[in-house]
DOGU-749522 format. One record per residue (C-alpha): residue in three letters; z, y, x. Coordinates in pm, whole numbers, padded with zeros to 5 digits, always signed. Layout:
// residues N
ALAZYX/...
This chain:
// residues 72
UNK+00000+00000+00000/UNK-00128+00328+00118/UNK+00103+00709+00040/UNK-00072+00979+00044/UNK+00192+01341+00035/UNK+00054+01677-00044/UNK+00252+02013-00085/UNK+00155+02174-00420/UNK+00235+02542-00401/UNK+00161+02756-00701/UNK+00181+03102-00766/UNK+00043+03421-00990/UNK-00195+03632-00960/UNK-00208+04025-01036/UNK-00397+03904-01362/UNK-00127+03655-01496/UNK-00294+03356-01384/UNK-00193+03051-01231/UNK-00298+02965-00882/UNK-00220+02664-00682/UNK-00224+02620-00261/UNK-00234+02250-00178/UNK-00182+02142+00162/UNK-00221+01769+00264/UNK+00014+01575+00456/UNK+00261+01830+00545/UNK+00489+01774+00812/UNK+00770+01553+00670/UNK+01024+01572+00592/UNK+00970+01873+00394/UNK+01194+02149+00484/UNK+01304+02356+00137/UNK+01381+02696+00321/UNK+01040+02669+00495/UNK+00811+02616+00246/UNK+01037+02871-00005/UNK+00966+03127+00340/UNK+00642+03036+00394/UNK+00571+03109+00005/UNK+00738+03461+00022/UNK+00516+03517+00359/UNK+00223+03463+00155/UNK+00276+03672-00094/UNK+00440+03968+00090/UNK+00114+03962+00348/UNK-00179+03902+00005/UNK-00362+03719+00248/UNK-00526+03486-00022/UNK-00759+03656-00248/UNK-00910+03449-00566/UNK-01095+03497-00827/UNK-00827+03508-01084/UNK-00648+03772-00845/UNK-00459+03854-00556/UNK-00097+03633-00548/UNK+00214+03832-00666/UNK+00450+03566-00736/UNK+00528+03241-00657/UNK+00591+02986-00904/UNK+00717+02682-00764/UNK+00628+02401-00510/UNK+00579+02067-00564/UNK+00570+01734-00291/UNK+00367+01467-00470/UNK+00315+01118-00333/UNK+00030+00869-00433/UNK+00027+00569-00378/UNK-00283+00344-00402/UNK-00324-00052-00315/UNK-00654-00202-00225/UNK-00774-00474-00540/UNK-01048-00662-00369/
């Protein structure tokens, strides 16, 4: 059986809408403070710009795991 981790960061825009940062196999284990300071970084600097806006706020952050297992 294969896991697969991704950090799920999602914030919103000057428009109201929901975006969502996903990074893939973060360094584990995931450090709370970090990835709360690394969310505040990156909305303090606006260095992402989307359609739906330029981030504001963050949301929340999220550490999902797959896993997957090979049938044949």
């Amino acid at each position: 059986m294969a896991t697969k981790v991704s950090l799920q960061m999602d914030f919103l825009t000057d428009q109201n809408k929901k975006v969502r940062i996903t990074v893939q196999n973060p360094v584990q284990p995931l450090d709370n403070s970090a990835v709360n300071n690394v969310m505040d970084l990156i909305v303090a600097k606006g260095i992402f710009a989307f359609p739906q806006g330029l981030i504001v706020k963050k949301v929340g952050a999220t550490e999902v795991q797959t896993d997957s297992t090979a049938i044949v």
